[in-house]
N, C-alpha and C positions, 0 to 999 in steps of 0.2 A: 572682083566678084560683085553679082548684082545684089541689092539689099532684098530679104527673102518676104519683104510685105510693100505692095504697091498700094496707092490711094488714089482715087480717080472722085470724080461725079456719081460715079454711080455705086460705089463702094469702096472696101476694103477686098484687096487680092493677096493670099497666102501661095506663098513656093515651097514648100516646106521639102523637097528634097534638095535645097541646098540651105537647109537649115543647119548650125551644127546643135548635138542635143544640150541639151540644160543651156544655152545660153538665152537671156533676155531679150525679146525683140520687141517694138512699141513704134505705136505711130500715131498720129491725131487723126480726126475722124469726126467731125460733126461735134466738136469739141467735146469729145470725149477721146480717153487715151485707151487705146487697143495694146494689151500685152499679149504677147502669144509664147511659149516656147516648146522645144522637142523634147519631151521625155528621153530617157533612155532605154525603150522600149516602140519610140518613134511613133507615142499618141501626139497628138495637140492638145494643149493645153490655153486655152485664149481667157483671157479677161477684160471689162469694160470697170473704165474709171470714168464715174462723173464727176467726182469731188472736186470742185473749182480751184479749189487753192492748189492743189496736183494738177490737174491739167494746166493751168498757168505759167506754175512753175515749170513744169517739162516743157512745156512748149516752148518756153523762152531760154531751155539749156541744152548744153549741148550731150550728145548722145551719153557719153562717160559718165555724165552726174544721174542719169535717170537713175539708174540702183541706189546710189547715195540719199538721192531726193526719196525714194520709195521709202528706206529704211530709217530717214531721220523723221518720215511721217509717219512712220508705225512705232517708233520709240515713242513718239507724241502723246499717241492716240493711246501706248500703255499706262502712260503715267496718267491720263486724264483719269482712267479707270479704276484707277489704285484709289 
């Protein structure tokens, strides 16, 4: 199966009918990381990460740890808060 976001020169390209819904999909982009996913209701839902220390780290992981990386940098950013 093809990966459901292509990246060229001239952008990002979404396929979202062979998306499946709720899962994570993410690409680099002008370094910045593109999240996209399907609802379950089959809207889009995309988001743009500038935050450098996330784009670094994903860029240089492999797809499986992108949620991981996402989640131990929002556990982060809670405790900073507290």
């Amino acid at each position: 199966m093809d990966y459901p976001i292509e990246v060229n020169d001239d952008g990002v390209k979404l396929k979202p009918e062979i998306m499946k819904p709720e899962k994570l999909y993410h690409c680099v982009f002008k370094e910045k990381i593109i999240l996209v996913f399907k609802d379950h209701q089959d809207f889009l839902n995309c988001f743009e990460i500038e935050e450098k220390e996330l784009v670094d780290r994903i860029s240089s992981s492999s797809d499986e740890d992108v949620n991981s990386i996402l989640e131990s940098y929002i556990e982060k950013e809670k405790l900073k808060k507290q």
